[in-house]
Structures are given as structure tokens and as C-alpha cells.
LUMRORO-90825 format. One record per residue (C-alpha): y, x, z. Coordinates in steps of 0.05 Angstrom, whole numbers, plus 5000, padded with zeros to 4 digits. Layout:
% residues N
YXZ;...
***
This chain:
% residues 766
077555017528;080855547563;075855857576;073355877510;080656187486;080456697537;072856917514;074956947436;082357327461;078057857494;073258007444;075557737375;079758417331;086658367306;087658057240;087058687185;092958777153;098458447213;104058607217;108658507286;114158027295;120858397283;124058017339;118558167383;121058917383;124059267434;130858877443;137459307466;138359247532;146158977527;148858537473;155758497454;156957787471;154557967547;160058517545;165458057519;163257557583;164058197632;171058237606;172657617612;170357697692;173958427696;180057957676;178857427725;178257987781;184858217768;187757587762;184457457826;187358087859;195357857841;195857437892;203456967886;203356697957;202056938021;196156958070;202756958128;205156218139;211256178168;212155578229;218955388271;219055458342;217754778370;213154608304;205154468311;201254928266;197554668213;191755278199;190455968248;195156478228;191657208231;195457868223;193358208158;195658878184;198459358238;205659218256;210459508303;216659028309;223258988353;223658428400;230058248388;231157858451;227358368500;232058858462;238658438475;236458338554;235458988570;242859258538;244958648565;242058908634;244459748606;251659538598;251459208669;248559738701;253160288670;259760408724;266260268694;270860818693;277560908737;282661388731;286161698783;292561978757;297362418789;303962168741;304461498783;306762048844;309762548808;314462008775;316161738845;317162348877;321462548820;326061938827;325961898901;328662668899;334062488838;337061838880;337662218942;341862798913;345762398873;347261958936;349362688968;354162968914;361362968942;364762908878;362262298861;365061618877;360961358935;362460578905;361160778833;354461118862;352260508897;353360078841;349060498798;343960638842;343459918857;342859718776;337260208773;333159968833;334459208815;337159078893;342759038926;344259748955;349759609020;354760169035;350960199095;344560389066;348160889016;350961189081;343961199099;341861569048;346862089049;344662299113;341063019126;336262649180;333562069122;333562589070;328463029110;324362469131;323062289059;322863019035;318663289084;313962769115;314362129079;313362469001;306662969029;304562289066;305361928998;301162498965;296162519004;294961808996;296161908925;290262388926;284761908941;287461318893;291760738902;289460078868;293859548851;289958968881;284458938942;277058798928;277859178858;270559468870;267758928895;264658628824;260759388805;255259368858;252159968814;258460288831;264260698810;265861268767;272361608785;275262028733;280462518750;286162638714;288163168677;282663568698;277562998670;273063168726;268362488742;265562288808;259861738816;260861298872;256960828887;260560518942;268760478955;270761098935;276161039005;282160888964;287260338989;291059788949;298259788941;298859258996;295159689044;299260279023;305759929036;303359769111;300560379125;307660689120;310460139154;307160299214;307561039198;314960979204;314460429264;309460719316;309061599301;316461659273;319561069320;324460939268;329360309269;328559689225;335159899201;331160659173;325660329156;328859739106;332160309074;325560679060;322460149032;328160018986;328460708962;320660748954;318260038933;321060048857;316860728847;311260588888;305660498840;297960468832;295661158802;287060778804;287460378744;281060128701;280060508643;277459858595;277260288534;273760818556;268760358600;266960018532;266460588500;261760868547;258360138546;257360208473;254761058474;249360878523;246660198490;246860558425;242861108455;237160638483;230660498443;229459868423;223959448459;217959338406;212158968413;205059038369;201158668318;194558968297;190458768245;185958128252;189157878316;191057088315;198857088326;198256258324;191855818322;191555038292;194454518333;198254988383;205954848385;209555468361;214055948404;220156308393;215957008409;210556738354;215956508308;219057188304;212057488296;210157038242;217157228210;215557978216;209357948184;211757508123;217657978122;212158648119;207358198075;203758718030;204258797963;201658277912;196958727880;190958847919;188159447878;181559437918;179658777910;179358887833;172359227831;170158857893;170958097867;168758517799;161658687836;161258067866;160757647793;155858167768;152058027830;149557347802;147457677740;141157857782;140357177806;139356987722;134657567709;130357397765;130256647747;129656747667;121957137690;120357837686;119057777611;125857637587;130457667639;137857727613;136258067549;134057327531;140157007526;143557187452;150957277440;152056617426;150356357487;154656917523;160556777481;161356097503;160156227580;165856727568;170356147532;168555667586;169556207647;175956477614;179155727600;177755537678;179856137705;186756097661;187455417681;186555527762;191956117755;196255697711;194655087779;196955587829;202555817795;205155187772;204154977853;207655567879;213955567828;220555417842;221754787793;222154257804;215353937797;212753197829;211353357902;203353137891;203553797842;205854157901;200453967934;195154607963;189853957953;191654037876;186054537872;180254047882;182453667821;181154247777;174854007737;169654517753;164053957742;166853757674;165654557664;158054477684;156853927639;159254177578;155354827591;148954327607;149153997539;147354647504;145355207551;137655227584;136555067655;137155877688;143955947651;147155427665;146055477738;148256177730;154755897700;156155377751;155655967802;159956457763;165355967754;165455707821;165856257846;172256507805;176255917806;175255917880;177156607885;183656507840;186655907872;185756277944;180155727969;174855868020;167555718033;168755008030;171554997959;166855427935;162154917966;165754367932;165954647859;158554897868;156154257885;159253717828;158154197785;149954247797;149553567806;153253347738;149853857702;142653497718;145752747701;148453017639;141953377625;138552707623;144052317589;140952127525;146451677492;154451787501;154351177539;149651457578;155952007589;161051497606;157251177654;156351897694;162951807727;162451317771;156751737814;160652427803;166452077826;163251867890;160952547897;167252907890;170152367942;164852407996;164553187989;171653218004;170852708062;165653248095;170353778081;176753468112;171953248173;170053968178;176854178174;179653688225;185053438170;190152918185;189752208147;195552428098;191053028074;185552618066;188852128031;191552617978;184852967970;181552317959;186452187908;184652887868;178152897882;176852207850;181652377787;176453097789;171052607758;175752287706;178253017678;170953317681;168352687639;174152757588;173453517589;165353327572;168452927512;172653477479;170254007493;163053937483;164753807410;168754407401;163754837424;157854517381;162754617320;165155357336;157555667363;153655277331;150154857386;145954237377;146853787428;142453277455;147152737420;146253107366;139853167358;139852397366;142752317315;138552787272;132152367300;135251807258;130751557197;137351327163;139352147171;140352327083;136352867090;130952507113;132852017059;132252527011;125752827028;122452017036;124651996960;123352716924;117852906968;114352257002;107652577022;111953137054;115352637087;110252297116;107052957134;113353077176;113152447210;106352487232;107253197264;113953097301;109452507331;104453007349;109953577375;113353067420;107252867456;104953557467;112253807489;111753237540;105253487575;107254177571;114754127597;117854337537;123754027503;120953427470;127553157434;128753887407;121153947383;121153257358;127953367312;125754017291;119153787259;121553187223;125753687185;120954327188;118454207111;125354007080;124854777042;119554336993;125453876976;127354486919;119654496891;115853836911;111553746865;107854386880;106154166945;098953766938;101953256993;105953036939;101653116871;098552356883;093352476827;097652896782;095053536754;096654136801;101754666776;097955196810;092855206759;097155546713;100256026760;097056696788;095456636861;101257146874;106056656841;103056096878;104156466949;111356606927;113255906926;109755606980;113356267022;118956076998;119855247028;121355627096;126856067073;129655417030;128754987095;133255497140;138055467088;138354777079;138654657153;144855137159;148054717090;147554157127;149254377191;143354177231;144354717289;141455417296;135955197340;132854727292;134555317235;130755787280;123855317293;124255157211;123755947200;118455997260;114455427242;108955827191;109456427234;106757027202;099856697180;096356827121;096356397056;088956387056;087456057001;090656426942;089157076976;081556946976;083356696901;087457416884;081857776914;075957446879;080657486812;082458296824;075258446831;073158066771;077758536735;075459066778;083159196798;085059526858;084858946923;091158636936;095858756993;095258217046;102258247067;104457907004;100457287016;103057327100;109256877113;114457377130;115357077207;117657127250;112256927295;114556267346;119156547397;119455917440;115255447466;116954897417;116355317355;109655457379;106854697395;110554467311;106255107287;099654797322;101354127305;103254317233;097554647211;092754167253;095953557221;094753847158;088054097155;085453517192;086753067114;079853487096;075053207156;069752757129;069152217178;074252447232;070152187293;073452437364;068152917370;070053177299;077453217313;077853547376;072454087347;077754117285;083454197337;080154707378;078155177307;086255117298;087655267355;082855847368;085256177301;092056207308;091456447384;087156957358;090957257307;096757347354;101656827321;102856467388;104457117432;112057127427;112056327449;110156337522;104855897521;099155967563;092155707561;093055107604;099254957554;094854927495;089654557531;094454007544;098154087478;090954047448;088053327490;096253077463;093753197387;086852917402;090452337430;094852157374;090652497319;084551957343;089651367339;090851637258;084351727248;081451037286;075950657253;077949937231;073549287223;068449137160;070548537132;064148217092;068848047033;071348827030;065149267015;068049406947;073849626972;069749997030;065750396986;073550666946;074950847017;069551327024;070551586963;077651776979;076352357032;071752656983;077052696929;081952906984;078453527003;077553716938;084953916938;086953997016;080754507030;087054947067;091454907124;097055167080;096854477040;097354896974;091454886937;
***
């Protein structure tokens, strides 16, 4: 038979007089409902780029780390303990400072020269002198000694050798205890005094402790000046209350120094650079990582990532090209109406909002249950309860799309990886197929028991890939098993919301349209009962044929039960329904007559939007008659205007104003409607006879261009045609001759002969 079609396609004219589908015009490019869902993904990007917690986890010294740790960016840092060790090691190293003052000999010469001419002065008392002189040096001063004193020989010892011995010892520094400089092994710093002049040394600088001092002039006044015990005892009282250290320790100024040159030394830094691993998992952490992990949280960048706007942005827009390629090069993206892109953008928008609102809600400060604290909270976020809902009422291409798209984003916005993107992308593929073959809401209840064990043994494989501890995947379990529950109740609600705000019919709908009991159907058994049966017999016929071609039979089954209910306004002028009364048409011009029958399809759309039947089923009631030609009464106009020798009449006013069938469906209820109907005027419908009927049908409908806009091909309306034979045979099978029943044989015969007296047309009008 194809080849047949193909023959009469090539060489068989247009119609005279077409005219094109309006909706198979050129279609815009962009709709606005596509441009509301790109804003709704623009949103979701920058949603995405805020980011509340960051990439830098921060682990103890001494603690095992749960994930790798990886610098985001370059960092220069002080190491605050190389830092401390090497002032520690400065302030060492720096010499303290010693002063070597001349006051501690200028005082004792000064008082040594004062006692020794008051101990001379002849006016004086010698008893009241000694008595002084003794309260002032704290000893007991004999007579003896004063005597001593007085004399011209003691005075110029101490004036004139003992006082320049004293200074030059004075000179190089007298300490007031031995092994001072023992301690500073990175030496001295001698700093003279008044003059301030300093002098490194890194060794002794050759000064002597008091001690030393004292014996040195002992045995200066025993061995080179020979003197007797008695001289010397008297020295050493006279000298020993002034004799002083003048090489003291300068603290202050040794700290202060201490504190210039540590103050003055660079800090010791170390470097981070972007992408290096400061920790990896299952490493015990270090003090040097600690304070590295620290510094970067501390230097975290800011929450805004500006450039990751337009990049997540590009990303989304990427699987737009994924949908044209799979929707075929004929319809691509422009195919999907704003409808359908208005409730991706609901559903994309309400999961996005919800994973923000998650992450938020997990990274606040209240004081939530700890399992809501959880970073495992994000695989209980229903992203398969998201796929079904879309699967009840979006074709196969687009919902895939969706299940990508919003995978994608909710992985993005709760900061998951490939693995949760893995996760989401998988429930939510395979619930969109069970619920895509759900055919009763039971059929929905019972789907979460294997999405359940889905979402549990996809999180097993992901904890196994991650290495996770039994705690982990004892909480993931948990969400991932209460992931089936939500998505199922999310399938519940929210599928009827969106069937009630867009419009959708849903498979459960559309079940319950099928329903006999349904008072439309009701309606039309009562007002309009040929019509009815009419309708019966060619959803019959559409089902089958949807079946063999891969078409949606339930949709094409619904829609032609209620493809005639337009005739409920006007029944009676339908011949379907005339059973043997006399035919209003015969007293209306043929004009008139192709006025109402045109107008059953514009009465059946709005009746199927009264009573809410769904705007796919409104759509295949206004498709169903195409734009074909009312045959019948146009012949009749023509013959009539010629009579009268009026000019011929336009053939658009006897066309049905289309548009043509834009799906697949709307193409097998237009074949099956005008098959069903024509086939009431064969004369003994043998198999033969049928399937010739079927093919003239067929062939004229193809030919005239009524089926291009539907997709189907020749091999669809081969098998479309061999399902009508099928079920069209079965109508039309011959039954046994009972001996007792020729009379009522020979009424049968009689009956097709007074049927095609009125049913001569496929428009069922005349």
C-alpha cells in the first residue's frame, strides 16, 4: 500500500481551492513561556553563585579528616610558630648591654680625698673626728688608724699611687660578681659612659670583679709597696665602703634593644597556592595544617561568585540542545508551546527554592534537630517526585530534558558533586518511566516501594564509592528511603495542581474520561444515539491503530469517544441520528447545510473546554475534520448555481476551517472517522471490499494534504490501515442463515440499500 501512496503523492495535484493550515506556518522561533523558563534558570544561577558555606573545612590538630581539603586560592600566611622561634632565637642572639661608668670612681675618689683632709685639719677635735668618720664608714675607726691617716706618708700613698691604680682599673670595668659574662656566649656590648660610645665584645671584655679587685690591691700593697698589715688594714678600711662596681647590666636598655631588633625582623611566611591539597581524607591533622586550614577559612572569598553566574547560566542552556536534537529536526524546541514551558519553569523554580531553602535551613544558626543538620539532608530532597509529576503530562523528549535541567540545578544549589547529580538523575528517569505506565492511582501508590529501593541502593554505591563510615550510611539510608515517600506524595499534590492551573489531562484523567458512566457521554447516548454509537465504534478503531503505530492509544482512544459531542447542540441534522425521519436538509440551501455540519467542531471544542476535558482532547476535537471538503453539498451548490446560471461557488465555504491534524493521534481519529463513516454505504462489506474502501480513504485524504502536519508516514498508515481492516471486518462479519429467518434475511438486505440512500458521503450529512 505504500507504495501505492507514494505513486498517487507524486503525481496526483493539489486540491483546487486549499487552503494551508494556519498552524502549519512559519512558527516564531522563541515563545514567551520558553523565556519565562530561562528566567527562572538565570535565577537559579545566581542563587547558585551565593554560596552560605565554605569550600575550606576547618579540622583540629590531632583530628582525622573527613573529605580532601584543596586551597581555593593563592595565600601568603605568617607561621606563627617559625615566627616566634626565630625572635625567640633574635632576642638570644642580641648582646646585652653593660655600662661602664666613671661616677662609681669619681665618687670614691671624691670621698677618699674629703676623709683624708678632714682627718688632717688641726683645728678639729681628733676624738670628735674619729667618731664621725667612723659613723660614716659604718666601722670602728681606732685612734691608731686616725693617726694613720693623718700621716703625710698614707696620704701620698692613697693620693698618688693607690687612686691612679684605682682608675686605671676603673677604666676597663669592675663587675660586682665573677662569671658575669659567662651566660652571653654571643657576647658583650660595652657601652661607655657619658660618651655613649659602644664596643662589641665577644669574649671577656678583661674587666675584674670586685673580689678580684680587692686582692689585686692587696697584693699591690703587700709585695711592690711592702707595706705592713697594720697600712694595709687601714687602706682597706678607708677604701672598701666606696669601692664599687662601675660594669653594671643595663636590663632596660638590653630589653629595649631586645624589643627594636625583633620588631624590625620580617615575619617567617609560608605559601598556599591555588589547587594544592593542604589535608587529604583519613590523614590525622597537624598543627602546621591546622593553621593553614585556619588561614584559608579566615581569607575564604567572597560569597558571590560573579563568574559563575553566566557559566552555571550556559551550562542549563546547554541541555536545551540535547531537546532540539531529540524532538527531530522538524520541530525541535519550537514544538513545545508555552504551556508546557510554564510548568517546567513552576516545577524547576519550586525545587530550586526548596534546595536553597534545605541548605540554608542546614547551615543556620537555630536551633534545628541535628538529622536537619545533616550535609546527607540533600539526598532527601525529592527530585524523583519532580520527574513524575512532569511524566504525567509532558511527552517523552521533555521530560527527560526536565529531569536533566533540574538535576542538574538542585545539585548545583545544595553544593553536591558528580555523585548527586548521579543520584537525582537517576530516580528521577527511572520514576518517570513507572509513572509513565501507571494506569490507575493504585498503580501510583504501589511505585514506591521500587523507587524506594532505588534511592537506597543508589546511595549504598555512592557511600561505597565514597569510602563513608557506617554512621553516614546509616543516615543516608534513612533520607534516601523517606526520598521515595516525599516524591510519591509530591506526585499526589502536585500533579493535580498542575492539571487544574495549565490545563493538563492526565493519564488518570483521561481514565476517567474513558468511562461510559462519564455525563457527557450520557448525554450524547440519549440526544444523539447514532452519534454515539458512531463514536464508540471509531475510538475502537483509533486505539488499535495508535497501538501498531506507537502513538498514544489512551489519549486517541478518549479523544474520539468525545470527537462528535459539537452534534449534541443540532442532532437531529446529523443522518446518524434521523432513524427514518425526514431529513432537515431538504429544506435548507446546501450553504446552510455546510454551516451547520461546520459548525459540530467548533461546538465540540467548546464543549470540551465547558466541561473541562483538557486542551489536548480540545485540540484533536478541532483537528479531527481537518480542512476537508463537505463534498456533498458543494457538488449540490454547484449543480444548483449553474441551474440558475449564477456565478460558481467558493469552495472555501464548504472546507472545514482546520486546522489540519498536528499530531499523530489527530491524524489516525481523522482516518478512522471518515473511514468508519463511509464504510455504512458498502453493499456487502466483504474483506476485499473493506480494505479497498479503507485504502480510497486513505489515499484521499493523504492526497489532498490533510495528514501533512501529523507526522505520519507511509508505513504508519499501512499499519493504521491492516488495524481498521482488522476491526472494521469483525463489524462487518457475516453471521449464520438460520432456515426459519429468510424473511427476516431478505429486510436485512434491504437495509444497506436504504442506508446508502442517505450516507452516500463521508461527511455523514446528506
Amino acid at each position: 500500500m505504500s507504495g501505492i501512496l507514494s505513486r498517487l503523492r507524486k503525481t496526483s495535484p493539489p486540491p483546487k481551492g486549499s487552503v494551508p493550515c494556519q498552524q502549519c506556518a512559519q512558527r516564531p522561533m522563541l515563545s514567551w513561556g520558553l523565556g519565562v523558563l530561562l528566567a527562572v534558570i538565570l535565577g537559579a544561577s545566581i542563587l547558585s553563585a551565593v554560596r552560605f558555606e565554605s569550600d575550606v573545612k576547618v579540622f583540629l590538630a590531632g583530628d582525622i579528616a573527613s573529605q580532601d581539603v584543596t586551597a581555593d586560592q593563592n595565600l601568603r600566611i605568617e607561621d606563627r610558630e617559625a615566627t616566634l622561634r626565630k625572635r625567640d632565637q633574635v632576642s638570644e642572639n642580641q648582646p646585652p648591654v653593660f655600662d661602664l661608668s666613671p661616677a662609681p670612681f669619681e665618687s670614691l675618689k671624691k670621698h677618699v680625698t674629703d676623709i683624708l683632709a678632714l682627718s688632717r685639719k688641726p683645728d678639729e677635735d681628733p676624738e670628735r673626728v674619729r667618731a664621725s668618720l667612723s659613723e660614716d664608714l659604718n666601722v670602728e675607726i681606732s685612734r691608731d688608724m686616725l693617726q694613720l691617716w693623718r700621716t703625710q706618708e698614707f696620704q701620698d700613698m692613697m693620693l698618688l699611687q693607690l687612686l691612679p691604680w684605682l682608675k686605671e682599673v676603673y677604666s676597663r670595668g669592675i663587675t660586682a660578681h665573677p662569671g658575669v659574662f659567662t651566660t652571653y656566649k654571643q657576647g658583650v656590648l660595652l657601652r661607655e659612659l657619658p660618651s655613649g660610645m659602644e664596643t662589641l665584645f665577644l669574649d671577656s671584655p678583661g674587666s675584674i670583679d670586685l673580689d678580684r679587685c680587692k686582692d689585686d690591691l692587696d697584693q699591690l700593697l703587700r709585695k711592690d709597696l711592702k707595706k705592713t698589715i697594720r697600712t694595709r688594714k687601714a687602706v682597706f678600711t678607708l677604701l672598701s665602703p666606696f669601692l664599687l662596681p662601675n660594669l653594671v647590666f643595663n636590663q632596660e636598655t638590653t630589653l629595649a634593644r631586645k624589643r627594636e631588633i625583633v620588631g624590625a625582623m620580617e615575619p617567617v611566611y609560608t605559601s598556599i597556592y591555588r589547587g594544592e591539597i593542604i589535608v587529604r581524607q583519613g590523614e590525622r591533622v597537624t598543627p602546621e595544617q591546622q593553621t593553614k586550614l585556619q588561614a584559608l577559612y579566615a581569607h575564604r572569598t567572597s560569597s558571590v561568585r560573579p563568574l559563575a553566574i553566566p557559566g552555571m547560566f550556559l551550562l542549563s542552556c546547554l541541555f536545551f540542545v540535547l531537546l532540539h536534537l531529540s524532538q527531530g529536526k522538524k520541530s525541535g524546541i519550537r514544538a513545545v508551546g508555552n504551556r508546557e514551558w510554564l510548568a517546567l519553569a513552576m516545577v524547576t523554580g519550586f525545587f530550586v527554592l526548596l534546595a536553597k531553602f534545605v541548605e540554608l535551613a542546614r547551615l543556620s544558626d537555630a536551633h534545628l534537630p541535628l538529622f536537619l543538620k545533616s550535609s546527607q539532608v540533600a539526598f532527601g530532597l525529592p527530585i524523583a517526585g519532580a520527574a513524575g509529576v512532569l511524566a504525567m503530562f509532558l511527552p517523552q523528549a521533555l521530560c527527560s530534558f526536565a529531569v536533566l535541567l533540574i538535576s542538574y540545578l538542585v545539585a548545583s544549589e545544595v553544593g553536591g558533586g558528580l555523585q548527586l547529580f548521579s543520584y537525582y538523575l537517576l530516580g528521577g528517569f527511572v520514576y518517570a518511566s513507572i509513572i509513565k505506565n501507571c494506569d490507575t492511582r493504585q498503580d501510583v501508590l504501589r511505585s514506591i516501594l521500587p523507587l524506594a529501593g532505588l534511592c537506597v541502593v543508589s546511595w549504598m554505591g555512592i557511600v561505597l564509592v565514597q569510602q563513608g563510615g557506617a554512621e553516614m550510611t546509616l543516615a543516608g539510608g534513612v533520607y534516601a528511603a523517606f526520598n521515595a515517600i516525599f516524591s510519591l506524595l509530591l506526585v499526589l499534590g502536585m500533579s493535580p495542581v498542575l492539571e487544574l492551573m495549565f490545563g493538563f489531562t492526565s493519564r488518570f484523567r483521561m481514565m476517567e474520561l474513558m468511562s461510559l458512566e462519564q455525563p457527557l457521554l450520557q448525554e450524547l447516548m440519549v440526544k444523539a444515539p447514532g452519534t454515539y454509537h458512531h463514536s464508540l465504534i471509531v475510538a475502537n478503531m483509533a486505539e488499535a491503530a495508535a497501538r501498531a503505530i506507537g502513538a498514544n492509544a489512551l489519549l486517541a482512544k478518549v479523544a474520539a469517544l468525545y470527537h462528535d459531542i459539537g452534534k449534541l447542540k443540532n442532532p437531529s441534522y446529523f443522518i446518524e441520528n434521523l432513524f427514518g425521519k425526514e431529513n432537515k436538509h431538504n429544506k435548507l440551501s446546501p450553504s446552510m447545510s455546510a454551516l451547520i455540519l461546520i459548525s459540530h467542531v467548533k461546538k465540540g471544542v467548546e464543549l470540551a473546554n465547558e466541561h473541562k476535558l483538557g486542551e489536548e482532547i480540545a485540540d484533536l476535537i478541532g483537528q479531527h475534520h481537518g480542512m476537508t471538503l463537505i463534498t456533498y453539498f458543494y457538488h449540490k451548490a454547484q449543480e444548483q448555481a449553474e441551474a440558475k446560471g449564477e456565478e460558481p461557488v467558493r469552495e472555501d465555504e464548504f472546507r472545514y476551517p482546520g486546522p489540519k491534524p498536528q499530531t499523530k493521534e489527530a491524524g489516525i481519529i481523522m482516518l478512522a472517522d471518515a473511514i468508519e463513516a463511509s464504510s455504512r454505504t458498502l453493499v456487502d462489506p466483504t474483506p476485499s471490499r473493506i480494505n479497498g474502501h479503507i485504502q480510497s480513504i486513505v489515499r484521499k485524504l493523504y492526497n489532498e494534504g490533510e495528514l501533512d502536519g501529523s507526522e505520519l508516514t507511509l508505513k504508519d498508515l499501512t499499519q493504521a490501515s491492516e488495524s481498521f481492516h482488522r476491526i472494521l471486518t469483525g463489524i462487518f462479519h457475516h453471521r449464520i442463515e438460520y432456515p426459519n429467518l429468510d424473511r427476516g434475511k431478505d429486510k436485512a438486505k434491504e437495509a444497506p440499500a436504504a442506508a446508502s440512500s442517505g450516507r452516500g458521503s463521508p461527511d455523514k450529512a446528506a
